[in-house]
Each structure stands twice: as structure tokens, then as C-alpha cells.
C-alpha positions in Angstrom: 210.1 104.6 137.7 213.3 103.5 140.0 216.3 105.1 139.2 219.5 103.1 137.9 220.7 100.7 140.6 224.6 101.0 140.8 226.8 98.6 142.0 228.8 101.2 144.4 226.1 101.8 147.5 227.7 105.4 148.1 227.7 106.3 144.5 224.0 104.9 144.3 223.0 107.1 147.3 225.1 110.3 145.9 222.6 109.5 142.6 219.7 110.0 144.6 220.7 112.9 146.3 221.3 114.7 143.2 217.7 113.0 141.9 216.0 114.4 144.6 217.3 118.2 143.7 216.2 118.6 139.8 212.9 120.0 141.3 211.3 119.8 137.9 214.2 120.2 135.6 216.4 117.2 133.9 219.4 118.8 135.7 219.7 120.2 139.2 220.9 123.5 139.3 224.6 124.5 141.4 222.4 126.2 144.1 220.4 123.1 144.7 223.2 121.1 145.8 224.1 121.8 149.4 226.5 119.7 151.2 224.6 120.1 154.7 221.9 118.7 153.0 224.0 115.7 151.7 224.5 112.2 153.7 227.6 113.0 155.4 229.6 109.8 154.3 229.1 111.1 150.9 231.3 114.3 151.6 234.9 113.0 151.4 234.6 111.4 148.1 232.8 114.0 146.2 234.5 116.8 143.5 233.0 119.6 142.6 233.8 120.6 139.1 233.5 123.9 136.8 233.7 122.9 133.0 235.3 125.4 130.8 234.9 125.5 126.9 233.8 123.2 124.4 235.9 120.4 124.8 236.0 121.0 128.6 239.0 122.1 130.5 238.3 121.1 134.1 238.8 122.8 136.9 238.3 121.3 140.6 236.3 123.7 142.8 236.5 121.5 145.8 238.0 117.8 146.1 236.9 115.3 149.3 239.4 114.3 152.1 238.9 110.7 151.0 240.2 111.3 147.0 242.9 114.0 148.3 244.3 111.0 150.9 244.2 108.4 147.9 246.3 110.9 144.9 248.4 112.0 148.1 247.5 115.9 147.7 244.5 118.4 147.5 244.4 119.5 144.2 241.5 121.8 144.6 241.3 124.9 142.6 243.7 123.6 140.3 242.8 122.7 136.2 243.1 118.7 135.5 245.8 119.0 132.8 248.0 120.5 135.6 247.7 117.2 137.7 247.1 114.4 135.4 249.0 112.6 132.3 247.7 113.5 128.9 245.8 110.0 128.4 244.0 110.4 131.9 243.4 113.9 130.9 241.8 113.3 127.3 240.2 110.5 129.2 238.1 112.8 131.3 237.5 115.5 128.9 235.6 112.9 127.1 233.6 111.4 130.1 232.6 115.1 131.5 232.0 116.0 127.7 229.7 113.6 127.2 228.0 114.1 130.8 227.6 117.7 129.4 226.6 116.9 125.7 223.9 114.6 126.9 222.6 116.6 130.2 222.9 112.9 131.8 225.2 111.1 134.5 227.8 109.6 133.6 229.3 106.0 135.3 232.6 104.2 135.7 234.3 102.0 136.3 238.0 101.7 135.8 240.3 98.8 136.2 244.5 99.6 136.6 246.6 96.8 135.9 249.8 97.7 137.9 251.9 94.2 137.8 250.5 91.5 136.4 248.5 90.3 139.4 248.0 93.7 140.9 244.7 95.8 140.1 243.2 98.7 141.4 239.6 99.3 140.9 238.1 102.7 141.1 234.5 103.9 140.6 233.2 107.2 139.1 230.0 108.6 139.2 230.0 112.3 137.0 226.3 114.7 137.4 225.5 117.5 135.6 224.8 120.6 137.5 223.3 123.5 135.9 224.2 127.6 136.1 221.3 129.7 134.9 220.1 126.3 132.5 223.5 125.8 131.2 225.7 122.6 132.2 228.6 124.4 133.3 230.1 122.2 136.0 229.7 118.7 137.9 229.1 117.3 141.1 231.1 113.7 141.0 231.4 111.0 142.9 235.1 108.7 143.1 235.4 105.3 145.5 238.2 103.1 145.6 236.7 99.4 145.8 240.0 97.5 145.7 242.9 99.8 146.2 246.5 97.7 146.8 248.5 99.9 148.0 248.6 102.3 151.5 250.0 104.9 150.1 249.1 106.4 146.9 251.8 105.3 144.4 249.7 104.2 142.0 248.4 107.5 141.3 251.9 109.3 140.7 251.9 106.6 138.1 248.8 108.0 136.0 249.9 111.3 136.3 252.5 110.9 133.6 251.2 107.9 131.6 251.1 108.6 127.9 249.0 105.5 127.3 246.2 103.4 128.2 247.6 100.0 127.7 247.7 100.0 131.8 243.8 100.8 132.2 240.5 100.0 131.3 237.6 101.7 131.5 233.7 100.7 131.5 231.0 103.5 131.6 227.4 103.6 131.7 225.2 106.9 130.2 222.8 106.9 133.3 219.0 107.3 132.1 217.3 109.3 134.9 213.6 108.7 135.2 211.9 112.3 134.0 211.8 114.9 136.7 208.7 115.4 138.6 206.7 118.6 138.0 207.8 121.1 140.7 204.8 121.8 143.3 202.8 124.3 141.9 202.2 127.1 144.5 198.6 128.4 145.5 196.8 130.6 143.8 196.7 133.7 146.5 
């Protein structure tokens, strides 16, 4: 069985990289994901998130060069609600809620209407990673298809928005093919 074919060629390929590390289980574990294993064009628009309590705060372990250039600052180590407007915020407690609720990837696309003939598109791809069996953080994936502007004013625009009447959003529950059996070792 293929996996989901995404429209976003470096999201797709960041989807089979995390494929290719479930060794046996529905969800990778944190310690199978190793960035000098990873394509290295994949590396600047990755995050690396810890997901704390049941309607997850989130917490950025590590944020790409590539999504630190776009929002205009590195925000690693830092919780979302202290960088991002309460709609964008409740936004993406739902999307890594459900990516946790389900055990399955998450992906999006988001549209930002910033004049009336002015859009920005980004793309979002959000994997479950695994501590000891338990979803406790996410490996995702952001691009910037058509992005307007040089510098990043749009995003000190969603940091304070209140509303989503500027935005809209279209995901996609990925449905990974079932693991493979991990190679069984031989009997000594």
C-alpha cells in the first residue's frame, strides 16, 4: 500500500521519512527520528514539538531556520500561547490534539487573506512521535508556497488576531498504510 501523496514535495518526502521509522509500531518513537538521518532540505522547515496536557499546551523544542526567517524570530523553547493570537493558538491545540487523539498525521493547508487580492498560502504537515508508547510530542513540517511579502509582516499580524475571518484552513487526517512487522532477529 503507497502512502498518501501530498501536494507539497518536501512535506511528502518528510512523510516518508517518518514512515520509514515506525519500525513496526503505528507511531515512531522520539529516538527514531534523527536529523542526520533526515534529507537535509527537510531540516529548516521542520518543529519539533513536546505536547503538554489534555488539551495540549505546546511547547517548541526546536524550530528550522527557514520558519524562524519567515515569523522573523526563533521561538524555540518557548510555549505557543506566548507567541501566537488566541485564534491561531486554539487553532493549533485542536490540529496537534487531534494528531494525538488519533495517533495519525495531520495535514494543512491554510489560506491568509491579507488585502483583498493578497494571499498567503502556507502548508502544514503535524506527526506523532511517541515517548515510551505515549504521543507526547510532534515532529512537523511548515512550507510557505506563496508567501507576498519579504519580510515577515504578515505573521506579526496573526500573532494578535482574535478571529479567523482573515484565514482559512483545510486539513486532511492522513491514513498511513499499517506498519511493517519489525525484523525478527535469529534465534541464537
Amino acid at each position: 500500500m503507497s502512502p498518501s501523496v501530498l501536494p507539497d514535495p518536501l512535506l511528502q518526502s518528510l512523510y516518508e521519512y517518518w514512515l520509514g521509522r515506525r519500525h513496526g509500531r503505528a507511531v515512531p518513537e522520539r529516538r527514531d527520528i534523527d536529523p542526520l538521518d533526515m534529507p537535509r532540505n527537510l531540516l529548516p522547515h521542520l518543529l519539533l514539538v513536546e505536547l503538554h496536557g489534555a488539551r495540549p499546551r505546546i511547547r517548541y523544542r526546536l524550530i528550522g531556520t527557514a520558519i524562524s526567517e519567515r515569523y522573523g524570530e526563533d521561538f524555540t523553547g518557548r510555549y505557543l500561547d506566548e507567541v501566537s493570537g488566541p485564534h491561531y493558538r486554539d487553532l493549533l491545540q485542536d490540529l496537534y490534539g487531534r494528531m494525538r487523539d488519533h495517533g495519525k498525521p495531520v495535514y494543512v493547508e491554510s489560506l491568509f487573506r491579507i488585502a483583498p487580492e493578497v494571499i498567503a498560502k502556507t502548508c502544514r504537515l503535524y506527526l506523532p512521535l511517541a515517548q515510551d508508547g505515549e504521543i507526547t510530542m510532534a515532529l512537523a513540517g511548515q512550507t510557505f508556497p506563496s508567501y507576498p511579502f519579504s519580510l515577515p509582516e504578515f505573521f506579526q499580524m496573526i500573532r494578535p488576531a482574535t478571529s479567523g475571518e482573515h484565514a482559512t484552513h483545510t486539513e486532511r487526517l492522513l491514513d498511513p498504510p499499517p506498519p511493517e512487522a519489525a525484523p525478527r532477529s535469529a534465534a541464537a
